[in-house]
C-alpha positions in Angstrom: -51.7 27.3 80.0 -53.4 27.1 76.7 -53.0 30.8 75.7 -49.0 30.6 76.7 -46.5 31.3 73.4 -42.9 32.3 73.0 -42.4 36.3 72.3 -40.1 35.9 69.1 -37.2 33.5 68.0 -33.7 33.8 67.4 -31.5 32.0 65.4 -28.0 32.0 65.0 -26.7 32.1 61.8 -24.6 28.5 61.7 -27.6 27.2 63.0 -29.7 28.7 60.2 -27.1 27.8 57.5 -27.1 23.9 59.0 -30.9 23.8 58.6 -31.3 25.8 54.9 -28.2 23.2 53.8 -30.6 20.2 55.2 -33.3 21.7 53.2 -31.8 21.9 50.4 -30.4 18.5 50.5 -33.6 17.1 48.4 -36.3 18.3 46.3 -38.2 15.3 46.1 -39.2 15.1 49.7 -39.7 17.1 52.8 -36.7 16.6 55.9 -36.4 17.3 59.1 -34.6 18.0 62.8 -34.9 19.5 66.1 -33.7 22.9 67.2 -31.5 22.8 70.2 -31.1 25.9 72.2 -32.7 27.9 75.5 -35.5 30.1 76.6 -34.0 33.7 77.0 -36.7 36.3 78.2 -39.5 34.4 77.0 -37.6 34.4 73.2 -36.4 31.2 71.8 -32.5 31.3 71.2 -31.8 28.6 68.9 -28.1 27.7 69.1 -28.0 24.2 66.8 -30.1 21.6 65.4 -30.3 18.1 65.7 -30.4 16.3 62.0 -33.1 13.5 61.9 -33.0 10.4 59.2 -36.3 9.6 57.8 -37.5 6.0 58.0 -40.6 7.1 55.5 -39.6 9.7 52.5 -42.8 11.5 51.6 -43.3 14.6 49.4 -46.3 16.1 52.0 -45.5 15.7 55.1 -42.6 14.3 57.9 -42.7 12.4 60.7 -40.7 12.5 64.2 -40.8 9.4 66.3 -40.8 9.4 70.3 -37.2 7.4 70.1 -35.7 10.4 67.8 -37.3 12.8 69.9 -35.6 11.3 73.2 -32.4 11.1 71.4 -32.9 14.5 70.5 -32.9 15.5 74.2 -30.0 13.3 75.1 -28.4 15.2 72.5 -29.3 18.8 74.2 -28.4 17.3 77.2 -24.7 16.6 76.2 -24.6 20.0 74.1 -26.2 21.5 77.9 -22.8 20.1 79.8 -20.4 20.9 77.2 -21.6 24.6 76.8 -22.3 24.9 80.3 -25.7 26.5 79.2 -29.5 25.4 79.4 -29.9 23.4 76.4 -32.7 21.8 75.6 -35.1 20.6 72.8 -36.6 23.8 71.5 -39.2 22.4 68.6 -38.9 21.4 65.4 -38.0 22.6 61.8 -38.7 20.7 58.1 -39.0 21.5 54.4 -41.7 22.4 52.0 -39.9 21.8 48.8 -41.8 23.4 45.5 -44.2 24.5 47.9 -45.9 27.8 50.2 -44.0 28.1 53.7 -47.5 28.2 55.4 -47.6 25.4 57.6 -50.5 22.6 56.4 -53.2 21.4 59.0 -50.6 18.4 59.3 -48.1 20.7 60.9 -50.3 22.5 63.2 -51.7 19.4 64.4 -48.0 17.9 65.1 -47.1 21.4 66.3 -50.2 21.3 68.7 -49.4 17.5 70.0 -45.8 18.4 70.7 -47.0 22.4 72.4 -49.6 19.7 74.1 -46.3 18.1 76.2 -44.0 21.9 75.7 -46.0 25.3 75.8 -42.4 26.8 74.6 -41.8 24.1 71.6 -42.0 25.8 68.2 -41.6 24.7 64.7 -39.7 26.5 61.9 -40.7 26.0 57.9 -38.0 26.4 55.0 -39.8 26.5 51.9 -37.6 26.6 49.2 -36.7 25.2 45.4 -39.3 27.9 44.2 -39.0 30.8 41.9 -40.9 34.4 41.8 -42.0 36.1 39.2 -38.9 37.0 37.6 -38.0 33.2 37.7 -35.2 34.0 40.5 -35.0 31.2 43.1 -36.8 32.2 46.4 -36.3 30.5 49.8 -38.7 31.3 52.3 -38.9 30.8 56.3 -41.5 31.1 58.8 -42.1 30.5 62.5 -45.3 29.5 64.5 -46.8 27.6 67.2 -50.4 26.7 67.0 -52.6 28.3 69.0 -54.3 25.4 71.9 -58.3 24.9 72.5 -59.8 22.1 74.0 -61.2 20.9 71.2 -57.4 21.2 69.3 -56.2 18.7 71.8 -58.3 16.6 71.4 -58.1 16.6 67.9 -61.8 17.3 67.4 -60.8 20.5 64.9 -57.6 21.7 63.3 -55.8 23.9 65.6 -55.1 27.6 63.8 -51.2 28.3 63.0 -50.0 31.3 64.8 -46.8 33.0 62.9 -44.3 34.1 65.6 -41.2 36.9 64.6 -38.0 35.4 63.7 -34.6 37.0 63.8 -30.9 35.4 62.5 -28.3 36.1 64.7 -25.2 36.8 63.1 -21.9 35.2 64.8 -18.7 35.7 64.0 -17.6 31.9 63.8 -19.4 28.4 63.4 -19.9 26.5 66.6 -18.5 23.1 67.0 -21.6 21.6 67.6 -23.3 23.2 64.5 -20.0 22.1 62.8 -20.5 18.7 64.4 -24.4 18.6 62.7 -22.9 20.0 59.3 -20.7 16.8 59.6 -23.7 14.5 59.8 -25.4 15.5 56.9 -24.0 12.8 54.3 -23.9 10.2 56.6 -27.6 10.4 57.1 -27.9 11.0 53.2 -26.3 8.0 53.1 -28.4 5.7 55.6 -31.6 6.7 54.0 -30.5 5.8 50.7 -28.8 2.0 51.8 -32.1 1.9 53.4 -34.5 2.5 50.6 -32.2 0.4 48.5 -32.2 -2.3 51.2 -35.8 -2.2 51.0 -36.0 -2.8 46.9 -34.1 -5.7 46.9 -35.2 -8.2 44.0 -34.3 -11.5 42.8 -34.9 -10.1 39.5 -31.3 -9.5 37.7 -32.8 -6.1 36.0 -34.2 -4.9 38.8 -31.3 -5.7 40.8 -28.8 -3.8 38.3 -31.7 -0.6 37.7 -31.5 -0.3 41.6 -28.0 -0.5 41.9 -27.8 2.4 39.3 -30.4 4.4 40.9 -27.9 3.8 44.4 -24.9 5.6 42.8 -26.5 8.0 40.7 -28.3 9.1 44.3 -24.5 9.0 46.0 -23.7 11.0 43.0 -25.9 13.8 43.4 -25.4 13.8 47.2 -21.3 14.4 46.2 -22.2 17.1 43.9 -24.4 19.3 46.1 -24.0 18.7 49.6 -20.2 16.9 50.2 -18.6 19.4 47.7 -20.5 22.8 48.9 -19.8 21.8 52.1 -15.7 21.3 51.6 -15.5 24.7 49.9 -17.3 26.5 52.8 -14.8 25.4 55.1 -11.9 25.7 53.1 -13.0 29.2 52.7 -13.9 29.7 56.1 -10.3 28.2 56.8 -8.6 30.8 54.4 -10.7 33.6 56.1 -9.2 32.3 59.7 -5.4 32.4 58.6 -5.9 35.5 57.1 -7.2 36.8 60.3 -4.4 35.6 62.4 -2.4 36.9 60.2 -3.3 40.3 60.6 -4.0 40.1 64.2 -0.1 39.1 64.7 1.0 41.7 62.4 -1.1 44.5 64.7 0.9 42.1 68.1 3.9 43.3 66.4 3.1 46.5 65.7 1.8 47.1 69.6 5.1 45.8 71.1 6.9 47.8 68.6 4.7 51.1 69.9 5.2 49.9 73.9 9.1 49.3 73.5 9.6 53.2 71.6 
């Protein structure tokens, strides 16, 4: 049906931290994923996210090709049988670095091509290295599908963006597979980068040692604000945990003490 939407979205907050930590990644130029998770009561539930490398850095737009996206579902597949739940590819999210989280006509024509093949899939916007009047850094989010016409699908006019409700779930822990995502973050970081300097290879001696530079200075940066972030988080999520079991054996203690008197 052309008319069919979701009724909201959810999304769990390690999901939601793995995709703003994506986003923040780079300023230069927009990234991407999928959102991995199930239809609960006509409401999206996303549970994880599957990370995507781009083969083409641009500032304006991102682009998801049909091998990522059927990786992406092999992925939701394996997540499905682990979790023993109804995983699946749920849509999409990206950045809009320095720029407004509405979605462009871009978007809502991918969005539309991919609602097209999924009436459920939606696509979630982070917009975010921008500041607000009182020069405080602001990080936006939006959700929304786009709403189907004939004419949208066949790409004879630019299908209108319809914002859907979005909710974070909190959760008391981070998932292994959101953990697992987290994991792949600098890895992918990495790929792009050997790629892009792969690609700039000259026989030029200059070039060859301003490229190198560029290489490490771009590792550099990565190090500084996604490896090292990323450590502390879990070393504080790790001091968090012991204290926790900490106190829950203390109250153990204090139980059998109570049953024994």
């Amino acid at each position: 049906r052309l008319d069919r939407m979701v009724r909201g979205v959810k999304v769990e907050l390690d999901a939601f931290c793995v995709c703003l930590t994506h986003s923040l990644s780079t300023e230069e130029e927009e990234v991407m994923g999928l959102l991995i998770g199930e239809i609960v009561d006509d409401y999206a539930v996303v549970s994880t996210v599957s990370m995507l490398r781009r083969s083409d850095k641009r500032k304006d737009r991102v682009e998801i090709s049909p091998e990522q996206l059927a990786q992406g579902a092999q992925e939701a597949e394996r997540i499905a049988e682990l979790s023993r739940k109804p995983m699946r590819v749920l849509g999409w999210y990206h950045s809009h670095p320095h720029i407004t989280v509405w979605p462009s006509h871009v978007d809502t024509r991918t969005q539309a091509m991919y609602q097209n093949m999924d009436p459920d899939f939606i696509g979630l916007i982070f917009s975010c290295f921008n500041t607000d009047s009182q020069n405080l850094s602001r990080i936006e989010l939006t959700c929304f599908q786009s709403k189907l016409t004939p004419a949208a699908i066949e790409g004879q006019e630019i299908p209108d963006a319809v914002h859907l409700p979005v909710q974070i779930c909190r959760r008391a822990n981070i998932s292994q597979f959101c953990l697992e995502a987290l994991n792949k973050l600098p890895l992918i970081l990495l790929e792009e980068e050997q790629g892009a300097f792969k690609e700039a290879q000259s026989e030029n001696v200059l070039s060859q040692i301003h490229n190198g530079a560029v290489f490490v200075r771009s590792l550099s940066r990565f190090m500084e604000i996604v490896c090292a972030p990323a450590v502390q988080m879990l070393e504080s999520r790790l001091e968090q945990n012991t204290a926790k079991v900490k106190r829950l054996k203390a109250e153990k203690r204090r139980l059998q003490e109570a049953l024994e008197t």
